[in-house]
ZADO-1210 file (C-alpha; in nm, 4 decimals, padded with zeros to 6 digits):
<atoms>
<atom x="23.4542" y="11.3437" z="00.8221" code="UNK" pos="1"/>
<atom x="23.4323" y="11.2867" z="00.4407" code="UNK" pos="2"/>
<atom x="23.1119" y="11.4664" z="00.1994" code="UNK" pos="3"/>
<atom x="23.0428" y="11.4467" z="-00.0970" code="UNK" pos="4"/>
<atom x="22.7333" y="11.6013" z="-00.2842" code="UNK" pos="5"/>
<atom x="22.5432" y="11.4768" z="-00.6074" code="UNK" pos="6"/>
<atom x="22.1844" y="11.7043" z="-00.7466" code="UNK" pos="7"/>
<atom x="21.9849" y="11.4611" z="-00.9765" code="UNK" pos="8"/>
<atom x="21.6961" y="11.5363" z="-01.1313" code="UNK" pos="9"/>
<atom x="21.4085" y="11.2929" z="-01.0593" code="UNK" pos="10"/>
<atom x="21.0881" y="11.2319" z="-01.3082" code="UNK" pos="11"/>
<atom x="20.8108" y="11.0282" z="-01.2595" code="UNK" pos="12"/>
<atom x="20.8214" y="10.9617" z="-01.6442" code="UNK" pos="13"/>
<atom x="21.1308" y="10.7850" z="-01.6873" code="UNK" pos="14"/>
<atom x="21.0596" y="10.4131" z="-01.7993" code="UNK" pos="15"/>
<atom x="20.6606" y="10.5527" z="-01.9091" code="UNK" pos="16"/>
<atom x="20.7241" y="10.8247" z="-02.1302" code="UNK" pos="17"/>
<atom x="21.0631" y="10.7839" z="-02.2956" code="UNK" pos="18"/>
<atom x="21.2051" y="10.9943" z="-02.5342" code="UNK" pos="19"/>
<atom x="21.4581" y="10.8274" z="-02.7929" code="UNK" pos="20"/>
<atom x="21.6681" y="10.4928" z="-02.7307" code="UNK" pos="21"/>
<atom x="21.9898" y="10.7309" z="-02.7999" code="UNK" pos="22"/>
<atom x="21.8580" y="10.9707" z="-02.5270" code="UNK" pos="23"/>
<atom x="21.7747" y="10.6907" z="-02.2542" code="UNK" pos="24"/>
<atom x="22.1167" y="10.5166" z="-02.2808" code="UNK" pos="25"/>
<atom x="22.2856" y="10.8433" z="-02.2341" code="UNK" pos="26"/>
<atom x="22.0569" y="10.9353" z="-01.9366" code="UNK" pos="27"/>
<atom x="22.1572" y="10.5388" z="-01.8157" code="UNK" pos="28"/>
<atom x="22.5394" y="10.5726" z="-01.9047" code="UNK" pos="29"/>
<atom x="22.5125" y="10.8494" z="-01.6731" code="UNK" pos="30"/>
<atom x="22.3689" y="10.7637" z="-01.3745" code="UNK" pos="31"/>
<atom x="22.5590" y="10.4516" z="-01.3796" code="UNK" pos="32"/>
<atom x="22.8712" y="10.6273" z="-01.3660" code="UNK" pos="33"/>
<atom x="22.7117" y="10.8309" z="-01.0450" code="UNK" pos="34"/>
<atom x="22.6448" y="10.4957" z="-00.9061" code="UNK" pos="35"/>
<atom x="22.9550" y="10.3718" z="-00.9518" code="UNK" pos="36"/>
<atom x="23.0946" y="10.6889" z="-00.7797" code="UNK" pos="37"/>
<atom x="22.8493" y="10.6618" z="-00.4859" code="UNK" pos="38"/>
<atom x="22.9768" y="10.2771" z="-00.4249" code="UNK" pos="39"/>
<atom x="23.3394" y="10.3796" z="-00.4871" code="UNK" pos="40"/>
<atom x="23.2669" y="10.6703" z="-00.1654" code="UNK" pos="41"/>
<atom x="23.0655" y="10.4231" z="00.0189" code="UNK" pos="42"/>
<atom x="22.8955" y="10.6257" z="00.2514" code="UNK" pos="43"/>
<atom x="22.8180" y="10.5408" z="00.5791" code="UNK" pos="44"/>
<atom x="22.5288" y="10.8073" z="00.5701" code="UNK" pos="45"/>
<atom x="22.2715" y="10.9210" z="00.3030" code="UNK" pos="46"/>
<atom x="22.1381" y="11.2673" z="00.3573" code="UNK" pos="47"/>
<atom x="21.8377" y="11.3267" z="00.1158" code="UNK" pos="48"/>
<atom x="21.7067" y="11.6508" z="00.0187" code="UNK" pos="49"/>
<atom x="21.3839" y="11.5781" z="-00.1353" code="UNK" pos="50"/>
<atom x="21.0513" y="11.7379" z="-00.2129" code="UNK" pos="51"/>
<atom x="20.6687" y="11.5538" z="-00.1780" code="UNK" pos="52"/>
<atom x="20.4186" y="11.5903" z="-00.4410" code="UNK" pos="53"/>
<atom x="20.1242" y="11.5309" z="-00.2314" code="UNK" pos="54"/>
<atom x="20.1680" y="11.2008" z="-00.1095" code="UNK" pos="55"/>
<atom x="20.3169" y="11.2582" z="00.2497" code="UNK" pos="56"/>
<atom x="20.2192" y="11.6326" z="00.3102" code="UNK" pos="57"/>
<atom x="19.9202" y="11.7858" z="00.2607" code="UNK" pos="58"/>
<atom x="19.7363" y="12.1097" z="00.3704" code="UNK" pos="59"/>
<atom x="19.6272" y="11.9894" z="00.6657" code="UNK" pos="60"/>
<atom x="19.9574" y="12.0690" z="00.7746" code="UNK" pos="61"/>
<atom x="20.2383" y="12.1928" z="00.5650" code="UNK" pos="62"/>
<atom x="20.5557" y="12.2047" z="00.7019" code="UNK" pos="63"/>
<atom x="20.8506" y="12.4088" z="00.4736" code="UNK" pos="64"/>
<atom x="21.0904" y="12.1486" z="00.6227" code="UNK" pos="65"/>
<atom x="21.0811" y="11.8101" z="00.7345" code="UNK" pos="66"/>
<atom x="21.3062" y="11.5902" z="00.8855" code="UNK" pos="67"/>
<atom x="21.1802" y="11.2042" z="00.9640" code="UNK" pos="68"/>
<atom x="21.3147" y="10.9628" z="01.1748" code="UNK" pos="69"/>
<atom x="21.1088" y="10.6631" z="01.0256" code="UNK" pos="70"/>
<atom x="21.0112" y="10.6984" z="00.6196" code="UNK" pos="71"/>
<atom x="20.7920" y="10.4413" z="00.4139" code="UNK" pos="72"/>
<atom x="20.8042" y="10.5023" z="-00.0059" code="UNK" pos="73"/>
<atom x="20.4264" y="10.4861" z="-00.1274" code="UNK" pos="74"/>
<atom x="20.5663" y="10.2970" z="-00.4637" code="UNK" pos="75"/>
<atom x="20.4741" y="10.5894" z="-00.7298" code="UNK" pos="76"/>
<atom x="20.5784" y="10.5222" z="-01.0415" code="UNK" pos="77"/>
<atom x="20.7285" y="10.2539" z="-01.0592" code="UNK" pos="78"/>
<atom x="20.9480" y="10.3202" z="-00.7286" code="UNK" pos="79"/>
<atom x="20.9671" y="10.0588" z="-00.4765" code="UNK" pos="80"/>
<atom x="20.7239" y="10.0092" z="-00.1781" code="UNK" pos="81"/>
<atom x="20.8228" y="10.0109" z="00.1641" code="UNK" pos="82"/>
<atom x="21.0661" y="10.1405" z="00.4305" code="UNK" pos="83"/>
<atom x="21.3906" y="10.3263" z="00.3905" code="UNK" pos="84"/>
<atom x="21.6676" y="10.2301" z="00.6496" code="UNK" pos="85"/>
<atom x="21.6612" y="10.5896" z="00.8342" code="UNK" pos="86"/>
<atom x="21.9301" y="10.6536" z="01.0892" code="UNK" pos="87"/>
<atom x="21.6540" y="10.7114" z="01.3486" code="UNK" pos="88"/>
<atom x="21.8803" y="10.8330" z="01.6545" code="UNK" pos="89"/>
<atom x="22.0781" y="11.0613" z="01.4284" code="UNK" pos="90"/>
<atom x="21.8028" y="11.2495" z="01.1989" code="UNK" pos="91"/>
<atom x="21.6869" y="11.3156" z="01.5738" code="UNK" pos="92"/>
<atom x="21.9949" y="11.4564" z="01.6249" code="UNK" pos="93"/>
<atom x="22.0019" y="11.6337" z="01.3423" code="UNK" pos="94"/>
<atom x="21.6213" y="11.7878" z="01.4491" code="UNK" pos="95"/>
<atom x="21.8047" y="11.9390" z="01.7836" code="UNK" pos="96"/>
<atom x="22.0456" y="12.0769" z="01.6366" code="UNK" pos="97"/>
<atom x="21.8639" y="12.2722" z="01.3585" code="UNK" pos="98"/>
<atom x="21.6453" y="12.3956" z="01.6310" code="UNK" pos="99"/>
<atom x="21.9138" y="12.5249" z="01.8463" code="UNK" pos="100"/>
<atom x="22.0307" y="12.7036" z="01.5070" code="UNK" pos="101"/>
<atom x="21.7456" y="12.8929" z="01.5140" code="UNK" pos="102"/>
<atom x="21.5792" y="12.7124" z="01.2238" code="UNK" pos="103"/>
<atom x="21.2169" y="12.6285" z="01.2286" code="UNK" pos="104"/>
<atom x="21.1654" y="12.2178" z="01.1081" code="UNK" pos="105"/>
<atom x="20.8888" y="11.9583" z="01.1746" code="UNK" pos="106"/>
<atom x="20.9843" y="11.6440" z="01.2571" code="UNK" pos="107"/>
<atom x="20.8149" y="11.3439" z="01.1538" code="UNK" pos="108"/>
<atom x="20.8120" y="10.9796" z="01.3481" code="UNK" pos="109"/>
<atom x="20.5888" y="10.8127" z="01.0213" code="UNK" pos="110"/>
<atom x="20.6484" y="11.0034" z="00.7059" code="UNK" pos="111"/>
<atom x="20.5412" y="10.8850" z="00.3843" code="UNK" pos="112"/>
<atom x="20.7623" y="10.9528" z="00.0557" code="UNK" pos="113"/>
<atom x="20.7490" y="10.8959" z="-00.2627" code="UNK" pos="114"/>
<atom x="20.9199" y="10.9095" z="-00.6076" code="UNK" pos="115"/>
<atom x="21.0910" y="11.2470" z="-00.5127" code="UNK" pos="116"/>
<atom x="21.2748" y="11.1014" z="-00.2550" code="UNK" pos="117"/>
<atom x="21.3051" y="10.7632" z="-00.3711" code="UNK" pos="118"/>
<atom x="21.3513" y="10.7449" z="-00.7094" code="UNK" pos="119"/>
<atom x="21.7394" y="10.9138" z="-00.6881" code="UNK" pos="120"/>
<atom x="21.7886" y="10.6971" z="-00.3839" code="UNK" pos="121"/>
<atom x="21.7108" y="10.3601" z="-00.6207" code="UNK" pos="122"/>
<atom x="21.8959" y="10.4843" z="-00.8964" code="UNK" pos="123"/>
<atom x="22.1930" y="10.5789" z="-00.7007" code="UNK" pos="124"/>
<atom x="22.2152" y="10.2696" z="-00.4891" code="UNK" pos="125"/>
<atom x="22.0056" y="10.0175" z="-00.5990" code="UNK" pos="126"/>
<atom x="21.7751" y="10.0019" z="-00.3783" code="UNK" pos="127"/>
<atom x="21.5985" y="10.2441" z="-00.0621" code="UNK" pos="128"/>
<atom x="21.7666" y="09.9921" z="00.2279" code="UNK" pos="129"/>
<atom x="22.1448" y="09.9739" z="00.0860" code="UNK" pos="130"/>
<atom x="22.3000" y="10.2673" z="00.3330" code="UNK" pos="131"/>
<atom x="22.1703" y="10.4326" z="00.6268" code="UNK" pos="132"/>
<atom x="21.9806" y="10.7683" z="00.5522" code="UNK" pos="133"/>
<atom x="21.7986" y="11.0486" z="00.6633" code="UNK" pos="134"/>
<atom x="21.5254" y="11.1721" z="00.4399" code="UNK" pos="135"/>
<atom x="21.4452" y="11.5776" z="00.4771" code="UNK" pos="136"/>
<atom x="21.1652" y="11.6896" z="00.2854" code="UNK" pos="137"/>
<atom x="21.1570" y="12.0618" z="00.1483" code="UNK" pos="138"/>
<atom x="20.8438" y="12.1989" z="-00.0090" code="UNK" pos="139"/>
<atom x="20.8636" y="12.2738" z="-00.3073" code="UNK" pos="140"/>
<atom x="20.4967" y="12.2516" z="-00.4795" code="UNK" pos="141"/>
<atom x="20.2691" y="12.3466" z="-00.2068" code="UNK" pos="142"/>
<atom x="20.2644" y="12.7091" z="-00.2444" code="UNK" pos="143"/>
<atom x="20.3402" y="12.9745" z="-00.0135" code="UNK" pos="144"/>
<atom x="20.6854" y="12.9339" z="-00.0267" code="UNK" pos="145"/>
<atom x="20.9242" y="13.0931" z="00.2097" code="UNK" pos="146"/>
<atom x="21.2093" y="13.2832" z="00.0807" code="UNK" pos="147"/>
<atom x="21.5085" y="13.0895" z="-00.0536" code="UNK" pos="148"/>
<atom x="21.7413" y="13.2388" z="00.1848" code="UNK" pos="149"/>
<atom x="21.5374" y="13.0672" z="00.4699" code="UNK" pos="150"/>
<atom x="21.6405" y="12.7301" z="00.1895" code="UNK" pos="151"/>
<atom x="21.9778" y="12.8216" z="00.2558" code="UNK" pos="152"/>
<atom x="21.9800" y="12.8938" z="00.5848" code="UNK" pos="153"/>
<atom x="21.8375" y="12.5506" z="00.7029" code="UNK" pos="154"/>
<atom x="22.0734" y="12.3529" z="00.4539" code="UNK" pos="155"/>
<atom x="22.3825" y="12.5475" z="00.6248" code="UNK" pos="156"/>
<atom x="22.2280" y="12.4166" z="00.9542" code="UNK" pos="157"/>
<atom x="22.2348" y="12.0248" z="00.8334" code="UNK" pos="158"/>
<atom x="22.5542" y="12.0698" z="00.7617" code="UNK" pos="159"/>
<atom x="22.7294" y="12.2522" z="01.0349" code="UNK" pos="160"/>
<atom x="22.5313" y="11.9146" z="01.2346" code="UNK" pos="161"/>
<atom x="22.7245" y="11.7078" z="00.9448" code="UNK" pos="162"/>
<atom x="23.0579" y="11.8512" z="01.0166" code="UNK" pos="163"/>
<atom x="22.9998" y="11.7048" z="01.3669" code="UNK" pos="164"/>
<atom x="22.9963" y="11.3604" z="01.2591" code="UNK" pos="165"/>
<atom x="23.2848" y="11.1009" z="01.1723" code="UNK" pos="166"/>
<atom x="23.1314" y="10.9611" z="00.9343" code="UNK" pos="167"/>
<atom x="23.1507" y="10.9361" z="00.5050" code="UNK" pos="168"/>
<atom x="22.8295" y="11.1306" z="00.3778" code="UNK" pos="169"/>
<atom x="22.6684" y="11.1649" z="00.0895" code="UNK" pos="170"/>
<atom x="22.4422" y="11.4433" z="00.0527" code="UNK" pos="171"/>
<atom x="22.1700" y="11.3907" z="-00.2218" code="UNK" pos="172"/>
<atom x="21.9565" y="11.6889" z="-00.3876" code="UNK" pos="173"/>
<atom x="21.6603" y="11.5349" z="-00.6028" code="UNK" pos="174"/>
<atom x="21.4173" y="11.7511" z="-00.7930" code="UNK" pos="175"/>
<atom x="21.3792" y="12.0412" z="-01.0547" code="UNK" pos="176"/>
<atom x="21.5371" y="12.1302" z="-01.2869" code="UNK" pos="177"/>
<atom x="21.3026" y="12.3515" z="-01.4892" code="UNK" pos="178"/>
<atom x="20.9076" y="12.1773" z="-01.5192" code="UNK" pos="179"/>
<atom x="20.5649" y="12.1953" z="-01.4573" code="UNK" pos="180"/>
<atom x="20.3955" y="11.8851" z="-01.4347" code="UNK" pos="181"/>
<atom x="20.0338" y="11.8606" z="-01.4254" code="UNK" pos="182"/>
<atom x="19.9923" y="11.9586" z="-01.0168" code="UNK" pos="183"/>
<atom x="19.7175" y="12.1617" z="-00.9214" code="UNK" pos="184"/>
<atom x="19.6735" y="12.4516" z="-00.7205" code="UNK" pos="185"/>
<atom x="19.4298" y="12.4780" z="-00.4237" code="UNK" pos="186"/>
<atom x="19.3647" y="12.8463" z="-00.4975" code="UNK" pos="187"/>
<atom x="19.0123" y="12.8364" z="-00.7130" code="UNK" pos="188"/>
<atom x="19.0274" y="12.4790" z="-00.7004" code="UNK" pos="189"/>
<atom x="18.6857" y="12.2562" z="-00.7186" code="UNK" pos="190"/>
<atom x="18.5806" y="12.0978" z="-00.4101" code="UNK" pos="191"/>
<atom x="18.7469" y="11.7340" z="-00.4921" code="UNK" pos="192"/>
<atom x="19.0642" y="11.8500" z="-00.5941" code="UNK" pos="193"/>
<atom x="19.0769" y="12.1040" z="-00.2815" code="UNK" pos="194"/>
<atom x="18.9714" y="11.7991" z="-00.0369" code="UNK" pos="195"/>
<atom x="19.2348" y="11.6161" z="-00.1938" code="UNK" pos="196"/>
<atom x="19.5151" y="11.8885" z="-00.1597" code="UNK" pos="197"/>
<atom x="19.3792" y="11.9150" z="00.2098" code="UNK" pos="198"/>
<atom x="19.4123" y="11.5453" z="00.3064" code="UNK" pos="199"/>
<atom x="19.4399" y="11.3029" z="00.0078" code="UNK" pos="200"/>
<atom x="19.6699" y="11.0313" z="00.1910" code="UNK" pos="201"/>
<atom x="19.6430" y="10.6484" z="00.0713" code="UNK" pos="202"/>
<atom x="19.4383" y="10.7084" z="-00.2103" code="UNK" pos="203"/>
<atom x="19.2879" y="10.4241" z="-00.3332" code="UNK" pos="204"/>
<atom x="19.5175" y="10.2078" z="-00.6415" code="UNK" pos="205"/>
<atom x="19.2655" y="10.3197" z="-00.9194" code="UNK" pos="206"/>
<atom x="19.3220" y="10.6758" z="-00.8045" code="UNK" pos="207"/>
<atom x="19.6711" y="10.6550" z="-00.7814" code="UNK" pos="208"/>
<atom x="19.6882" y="10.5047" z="-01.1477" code="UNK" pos="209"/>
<atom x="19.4078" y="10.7724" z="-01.2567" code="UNK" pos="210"/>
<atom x="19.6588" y="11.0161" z="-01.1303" code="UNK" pos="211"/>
<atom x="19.9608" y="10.8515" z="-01.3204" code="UNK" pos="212"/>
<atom x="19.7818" y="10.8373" z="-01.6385" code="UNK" pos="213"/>
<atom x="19.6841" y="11.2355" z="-01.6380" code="UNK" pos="214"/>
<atom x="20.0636" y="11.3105" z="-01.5784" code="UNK" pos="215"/>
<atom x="20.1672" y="11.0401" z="-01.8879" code="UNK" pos="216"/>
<atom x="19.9041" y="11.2630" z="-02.0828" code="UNK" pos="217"/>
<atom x="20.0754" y="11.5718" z="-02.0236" code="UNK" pos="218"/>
<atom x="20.4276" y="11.4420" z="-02.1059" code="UNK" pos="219"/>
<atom x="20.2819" y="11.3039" z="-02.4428" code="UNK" pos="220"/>
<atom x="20.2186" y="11.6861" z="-02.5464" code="UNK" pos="221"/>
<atom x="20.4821" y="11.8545" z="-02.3562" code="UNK" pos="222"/>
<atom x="20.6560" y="12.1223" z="-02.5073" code="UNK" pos="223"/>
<atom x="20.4267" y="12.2107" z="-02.7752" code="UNK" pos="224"/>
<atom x="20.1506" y="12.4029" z="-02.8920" code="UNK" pos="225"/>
<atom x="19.8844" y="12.1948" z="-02.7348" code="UNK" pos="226"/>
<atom x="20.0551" y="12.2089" z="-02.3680" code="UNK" pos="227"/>
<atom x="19.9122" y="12.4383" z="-02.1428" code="UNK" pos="228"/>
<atom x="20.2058" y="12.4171" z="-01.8811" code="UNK" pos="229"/>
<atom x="20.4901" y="12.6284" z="-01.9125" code="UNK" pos="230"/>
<atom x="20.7852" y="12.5072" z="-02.1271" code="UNK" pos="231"/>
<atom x="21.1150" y="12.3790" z="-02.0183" code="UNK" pos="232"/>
<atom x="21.3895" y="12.6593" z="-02.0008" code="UNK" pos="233"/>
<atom x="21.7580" y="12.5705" z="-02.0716" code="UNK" pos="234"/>
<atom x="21.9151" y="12.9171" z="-02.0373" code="UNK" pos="235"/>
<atom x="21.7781" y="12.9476" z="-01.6938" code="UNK" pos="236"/>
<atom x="21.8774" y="12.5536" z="-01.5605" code="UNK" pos="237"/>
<atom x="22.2201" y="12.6562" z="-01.6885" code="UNK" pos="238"/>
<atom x="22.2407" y="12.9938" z="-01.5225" code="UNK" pos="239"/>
<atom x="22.1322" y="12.8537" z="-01.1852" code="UNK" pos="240"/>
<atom x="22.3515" y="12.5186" z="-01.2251" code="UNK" pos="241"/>
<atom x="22.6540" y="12.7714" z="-01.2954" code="UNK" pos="242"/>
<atom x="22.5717" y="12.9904" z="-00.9842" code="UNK" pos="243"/>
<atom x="22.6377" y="12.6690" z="-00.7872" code="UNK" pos="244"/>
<atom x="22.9139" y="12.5624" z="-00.9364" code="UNK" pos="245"/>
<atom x="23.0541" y="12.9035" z="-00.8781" code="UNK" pos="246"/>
<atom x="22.9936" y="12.8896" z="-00.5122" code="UNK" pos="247"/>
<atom x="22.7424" y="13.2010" z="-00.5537" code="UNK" pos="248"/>
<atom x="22.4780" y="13.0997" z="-00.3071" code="UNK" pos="249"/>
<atom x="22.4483" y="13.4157" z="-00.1764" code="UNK" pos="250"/>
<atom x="22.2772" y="13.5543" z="-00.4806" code="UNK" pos="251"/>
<atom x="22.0050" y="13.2939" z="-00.4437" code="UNK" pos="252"/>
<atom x="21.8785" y="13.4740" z="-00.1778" code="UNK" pos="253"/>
<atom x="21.7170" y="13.7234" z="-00.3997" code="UNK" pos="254"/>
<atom x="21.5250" y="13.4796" z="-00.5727" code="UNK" pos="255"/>
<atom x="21.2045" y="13.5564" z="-00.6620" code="UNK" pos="256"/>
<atom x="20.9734" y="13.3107" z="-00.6490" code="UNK" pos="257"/>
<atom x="20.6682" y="13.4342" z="-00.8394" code="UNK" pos="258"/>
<atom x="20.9536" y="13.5080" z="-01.1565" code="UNK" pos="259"/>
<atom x="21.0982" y="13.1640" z="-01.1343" code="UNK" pos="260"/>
<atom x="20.7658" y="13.0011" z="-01.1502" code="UNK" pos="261"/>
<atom x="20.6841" y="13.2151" z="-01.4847" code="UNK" pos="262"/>
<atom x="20.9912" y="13.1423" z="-01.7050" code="UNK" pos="263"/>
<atom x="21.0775" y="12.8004" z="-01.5963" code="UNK" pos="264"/>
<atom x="20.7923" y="12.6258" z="-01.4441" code="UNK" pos="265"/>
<atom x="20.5778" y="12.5976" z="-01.1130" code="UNK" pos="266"/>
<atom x="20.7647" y="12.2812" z="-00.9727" code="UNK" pos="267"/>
<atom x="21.0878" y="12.4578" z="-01.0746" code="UNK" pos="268"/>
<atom x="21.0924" y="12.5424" z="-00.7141" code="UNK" pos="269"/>
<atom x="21.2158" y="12.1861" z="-00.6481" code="UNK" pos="270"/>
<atom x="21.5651" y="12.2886" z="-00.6649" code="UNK" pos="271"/>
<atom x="21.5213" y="12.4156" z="-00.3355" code="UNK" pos="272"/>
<atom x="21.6577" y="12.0820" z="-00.2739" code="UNK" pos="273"/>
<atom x="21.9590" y="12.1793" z="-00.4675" code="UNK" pos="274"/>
<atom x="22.0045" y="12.4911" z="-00.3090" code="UNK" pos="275"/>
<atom x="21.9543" y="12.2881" z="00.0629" code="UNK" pos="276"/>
<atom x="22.2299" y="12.0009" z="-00.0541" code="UNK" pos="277"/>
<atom x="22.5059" y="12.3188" z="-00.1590" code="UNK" pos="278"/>
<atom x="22.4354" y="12.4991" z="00.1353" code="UNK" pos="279"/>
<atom x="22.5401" y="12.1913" z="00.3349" code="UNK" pos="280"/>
<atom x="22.8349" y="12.1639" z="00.1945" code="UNK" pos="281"/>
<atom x="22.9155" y="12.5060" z="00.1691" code="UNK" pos="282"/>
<atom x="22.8802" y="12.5090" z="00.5394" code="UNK" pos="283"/>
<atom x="23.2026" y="12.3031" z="00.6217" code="UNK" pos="284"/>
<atom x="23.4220" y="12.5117" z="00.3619" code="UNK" pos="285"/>
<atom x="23.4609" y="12.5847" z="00.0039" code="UNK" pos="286"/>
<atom x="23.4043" y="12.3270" z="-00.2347" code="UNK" pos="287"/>
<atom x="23.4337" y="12.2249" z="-00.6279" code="UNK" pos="288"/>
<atom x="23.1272" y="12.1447" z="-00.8458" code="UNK" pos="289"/>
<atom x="23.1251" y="12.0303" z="-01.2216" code="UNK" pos="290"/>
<atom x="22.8168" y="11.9840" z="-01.4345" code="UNK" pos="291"/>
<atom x="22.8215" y="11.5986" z="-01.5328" code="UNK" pos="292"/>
<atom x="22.5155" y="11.6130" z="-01.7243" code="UNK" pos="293"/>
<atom x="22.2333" y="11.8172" z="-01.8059" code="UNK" pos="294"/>
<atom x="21.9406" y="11.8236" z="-02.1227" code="UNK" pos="295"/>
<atom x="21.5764" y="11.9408" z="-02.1468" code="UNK" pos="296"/>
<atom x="21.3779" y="11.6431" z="-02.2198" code="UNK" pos="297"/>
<atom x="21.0384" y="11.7023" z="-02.2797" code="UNK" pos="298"/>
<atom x="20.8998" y="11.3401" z="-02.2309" code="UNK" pos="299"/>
<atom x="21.0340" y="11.3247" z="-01.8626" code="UNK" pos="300"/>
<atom x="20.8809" y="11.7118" z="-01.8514" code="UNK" pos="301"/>
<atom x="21.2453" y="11.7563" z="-01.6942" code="UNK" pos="302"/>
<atom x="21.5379" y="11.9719" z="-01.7487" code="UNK" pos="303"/>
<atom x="21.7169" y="11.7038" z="-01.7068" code="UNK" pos="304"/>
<atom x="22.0440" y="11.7024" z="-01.4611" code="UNK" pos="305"/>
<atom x="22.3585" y="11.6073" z="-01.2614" code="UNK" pos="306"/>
<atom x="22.6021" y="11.8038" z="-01.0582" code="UNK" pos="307"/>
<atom x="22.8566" y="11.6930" z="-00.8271" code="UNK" pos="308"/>
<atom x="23.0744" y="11.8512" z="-00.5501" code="UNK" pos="309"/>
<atom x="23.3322" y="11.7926" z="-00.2802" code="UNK" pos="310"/>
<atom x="23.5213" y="11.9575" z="-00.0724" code="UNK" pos="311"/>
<atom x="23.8158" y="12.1535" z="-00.2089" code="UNK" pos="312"/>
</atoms>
């Protein structure tokens, strides 16, 4: 088999909330070179590590990991409506073999996605129907967490399954780096926004766009004085973009999830994708990683980045 691995982050500002021309056309020069990488690969398989912002998963049942056989994109954001061409018989497949590695996942015959998932998918390859895929959803806003070493674990199951394939894949990690968008929190929540937390699915169009408008709002004052949400943090997307270029995935094991939420940001946790996507490849051998891109950009509420790997 041939893998290769590319960690963008995704933002549900881009094309809302811009920041400067100059920054856009960099951020565009440099996803169309990942495109252009992706097409040059062609892969015959798209794995997608992803995470849900309450539009698929809700507390009426919340699943750490997902893996779906059948995946529709709810449009958020200006992503594109409608079904993803999942690799049905294989992402059930995949759900066997996790389980007989010991590794707890829910599988899902109807999942909905949305901009997490589909926004690196579009930007990557045009479009959500363009290569065969298998979306895997990780939770990364719904808190409790489990441990990042359980993260790891899981990823190192997909791709030990991967390895067994004879295929070209391309495995995608989509979220983080450092933000905190305007999500709420169930705990002390009022009675609407709990109910919706619980089971808010298909919310109505004016909701949806009431929803969009509050998290425009927030990137309008991000980053300064009059932002309640914690700041982006540089230093730490570095550090942790350096430990996996390093290969040092043991030491995210230790991470602490409580810290990581402080100094860089409650969603930060969505590069448990990341970690998931690494682990994969990390699981068929060692590899080699560069940073192609990374900057905090305040509009997007992102620390903004790219990383690539491959086998060594």
């Amino acid at each position: 088999m041939q893998i290769q691995l590319k960690c963008l982050s995704h933002t549900p500002l881009r094309g809302l909330n811009d920041p400067g021309a100059d920054i856009v056309q960099e951020v565009d020069a440099v996803l169309a070179q990942a495109r252009a990488e992706v097409e040059a690969f062609d892969p015959e398989l798209i794995v997608v590590f992803a995470p849900d912002h309450y539009n698929g998963l809700f507390y009426d049942l919340m699943p750490q990991f997902v893996i779906a056989t059948a995946a529709d994109s709810v449009g958020d954001y200006q992503t594109q409506v409608g079904p993803l061409s999942v690799a049905s018989d294989l992402a059930l497949e995949m759900t066997r073999f996790v389980l007989n590695s010991d590794v707890d996942v829910a599988l899902s015959h109807r999942l909905q996605v949305d901009h997490g998932c589909t926004q690196t998918l579009e930007e990557l390859t045009g479009s959500l129907t363009r290569y065969p895929v298998i979306p895997i959803i990780i939770n990364s806003v719904a808190p409790p967490f489990g441990p990042y070493r359980r993260v790891r674990k899981f990823g190192e199951a997909v791709g030990r399954f991967l390895a067994t394939l004879n295929k070209r894949v391309l495995v995608l990690g989509t979220g983080g780096l450092s933000h905190e968008p305007p999500v709420p929190l169930i705990a002390n929540a009022p009675d609407e926004i709990a109910n919706f937390l619980i089971a808010g699915r298909n919310p109505t169009p004016e909701a949806r766009a009431a929803r969009q408008a509050r998290t425009i709002a927030a990137g309008k004052i991000y980053g300064t004085s009059d932002s309640p949400q914690t700041p982006l943090n540089a230093e730490w997307d570095l550090a942790f973009i350096d430990t996996l270029v390093q290969g040092q995935l043991d030491s995210i094991d230790d991470f602490n999830i409580e810290e990581i939420s402080r100094v860089a940001g409650r969603s930060t946790h969505e590069i448990r994708t990341w970690v998931a996507a690494f682990s994969a490849l990390a699981a068929l051998g060692p590899y080699e990683a560069h940073k192609d891109y990374y900057r905090p950009i305040n509009e997007w509420i992102a620390g903004y980045g790219l990383v690539s790997a491959q086998p060594r």
